[in-house]
Structures are given as C-alpha cells and as structure tokens.
FIGUFI-529385 format. One line per 5 residues: their letters; for each residue x, y negated, z negated of N, C-alpha, C. Coordinates in steps of 0.05 Angstrom, whole numbers, plus 5000, padded with zeros to 4 digits. Layout:
A) X Y Z X Y Z X Y Z  ...
END
This chain:
XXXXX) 5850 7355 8438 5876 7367 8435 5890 7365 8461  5919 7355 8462 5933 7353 8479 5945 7379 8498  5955 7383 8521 5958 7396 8537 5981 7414 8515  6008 7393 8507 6025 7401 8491 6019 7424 8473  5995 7405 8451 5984 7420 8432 5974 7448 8432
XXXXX) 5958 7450 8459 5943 7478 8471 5976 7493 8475  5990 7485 8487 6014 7504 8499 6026 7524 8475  6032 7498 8449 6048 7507 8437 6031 7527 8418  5995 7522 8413 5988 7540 8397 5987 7566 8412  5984 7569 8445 5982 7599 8453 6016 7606 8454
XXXXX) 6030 7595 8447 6055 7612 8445 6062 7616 8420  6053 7602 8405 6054 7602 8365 6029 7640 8372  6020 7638 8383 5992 7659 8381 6012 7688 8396  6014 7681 8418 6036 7691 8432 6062 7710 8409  6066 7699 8396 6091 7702 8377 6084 7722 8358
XXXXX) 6057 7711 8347 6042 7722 8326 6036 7754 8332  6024 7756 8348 6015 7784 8358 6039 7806 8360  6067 7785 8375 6088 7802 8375 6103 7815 8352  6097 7799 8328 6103 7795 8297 6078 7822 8286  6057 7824 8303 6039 7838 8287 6047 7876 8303
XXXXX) 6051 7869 8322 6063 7900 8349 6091 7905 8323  6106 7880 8318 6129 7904 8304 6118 7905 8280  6106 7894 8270 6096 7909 8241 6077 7928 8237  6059 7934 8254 6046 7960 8251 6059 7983 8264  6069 7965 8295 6081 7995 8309 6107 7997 8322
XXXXX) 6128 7981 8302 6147 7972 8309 6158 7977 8334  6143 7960 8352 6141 7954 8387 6145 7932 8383  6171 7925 8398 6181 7891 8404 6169 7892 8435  6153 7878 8436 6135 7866 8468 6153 7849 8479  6163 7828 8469 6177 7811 8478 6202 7824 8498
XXXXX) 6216 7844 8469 6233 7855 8483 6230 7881 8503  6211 7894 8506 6201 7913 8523 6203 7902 8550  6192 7872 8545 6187 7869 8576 6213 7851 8589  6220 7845 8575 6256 7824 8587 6278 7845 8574  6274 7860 8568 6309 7882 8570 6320 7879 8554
XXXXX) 6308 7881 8518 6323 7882 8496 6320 7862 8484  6326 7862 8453 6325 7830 8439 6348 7817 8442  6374 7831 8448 6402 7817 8454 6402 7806 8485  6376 7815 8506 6380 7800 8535 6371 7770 8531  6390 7758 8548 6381 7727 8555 6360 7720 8557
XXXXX) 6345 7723 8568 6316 7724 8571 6293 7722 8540  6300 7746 8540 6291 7756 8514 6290 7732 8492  6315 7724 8489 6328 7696 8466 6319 7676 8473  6313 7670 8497 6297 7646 8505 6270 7651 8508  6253 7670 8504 6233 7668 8491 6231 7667 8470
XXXXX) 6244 7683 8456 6245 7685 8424 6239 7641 8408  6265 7636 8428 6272 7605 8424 6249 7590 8422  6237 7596 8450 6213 7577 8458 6188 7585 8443  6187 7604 8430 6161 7610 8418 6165 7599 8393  6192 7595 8371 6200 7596 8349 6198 7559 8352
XXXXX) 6215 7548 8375 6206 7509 8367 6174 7510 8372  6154 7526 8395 6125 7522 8391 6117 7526 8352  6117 7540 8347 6115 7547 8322 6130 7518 8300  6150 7514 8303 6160 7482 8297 6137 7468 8302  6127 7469 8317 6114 7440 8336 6088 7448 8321
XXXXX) 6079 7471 8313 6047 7473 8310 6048 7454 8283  6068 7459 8262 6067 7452 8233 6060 7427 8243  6074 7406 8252 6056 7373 8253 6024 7379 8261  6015 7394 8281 5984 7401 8283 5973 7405 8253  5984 7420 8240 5974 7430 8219 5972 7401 8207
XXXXX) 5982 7386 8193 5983 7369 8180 5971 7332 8198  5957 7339 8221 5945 7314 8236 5908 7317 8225  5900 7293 8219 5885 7289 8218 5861 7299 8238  5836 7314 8234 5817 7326 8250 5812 7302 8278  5812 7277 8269 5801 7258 8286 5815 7253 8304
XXXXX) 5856 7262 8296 5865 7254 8324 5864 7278 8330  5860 7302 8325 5862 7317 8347 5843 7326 8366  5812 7308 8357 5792 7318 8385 5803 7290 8398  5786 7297 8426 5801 7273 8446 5761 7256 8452  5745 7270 8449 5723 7261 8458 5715 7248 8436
XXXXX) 5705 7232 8445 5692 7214 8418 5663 7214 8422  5658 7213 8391 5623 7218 8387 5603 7202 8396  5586 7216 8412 5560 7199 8422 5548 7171 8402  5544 7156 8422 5538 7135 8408 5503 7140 8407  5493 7125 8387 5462 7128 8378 5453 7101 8380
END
C-alpha cells in the first residue's frame, strides 16, 4: 500500500470517528479544536478528509494484488 493510500485511509478513519463523536455525543472534534464548523480551518479539514474519503472508494474497488507492494517468497 502506497504512502497516498495509508494517508488517505487515516483521514477517511480520522473522519469516521468524528462522524461517530457527533452521533453518539453530538461533539464536533473537528470543530472543537479549529473554532467552529463555519472557521476556515475547520472547512479545510472537513475538505481534506471528504476528497480522502473520495480517494479511498478507488482502494475499495483495486485488486488485493496491487495493493500489497511485497511480493511472495519464491519456493
């Protein structure tokens, strides 16, 4: 798995958790810690987590083989 690939699934993961804080205890984390969901900041995480999340769907749908990078011992 590519550097890309790792990035975008801990911010797809990243996202997830924040999705799970407002649904049990409607605590926006994102926004707690950058100053609201309307601060700049805030939107540009929101942004960058939401194209990671874009980007995972092609993961989802790649073949197991390209995504390990090591290739199997030879016998």
């Amino acid at each position: 798995m590519s550097g890309i690939q790792r990035t975008a699934l801990v911010l797809a993961i990243i996202g997830a958790i924040n999705w799970g804080l407002i649904g049990f205890f409607r605590f926006d984390l994102v926004a707690a810690i950058f100053g609201g969901q309307a601060a700049g900041f805030s939107r540009f995480i929101y942004a960058i987590v939401g194209l990671a999340g874009l980007y995972c769907i092609s993961i989802l749908f790649k073949p197991d083989e390209e995504l390990e990078r090591s290739p199997e011992p030879q016998r």
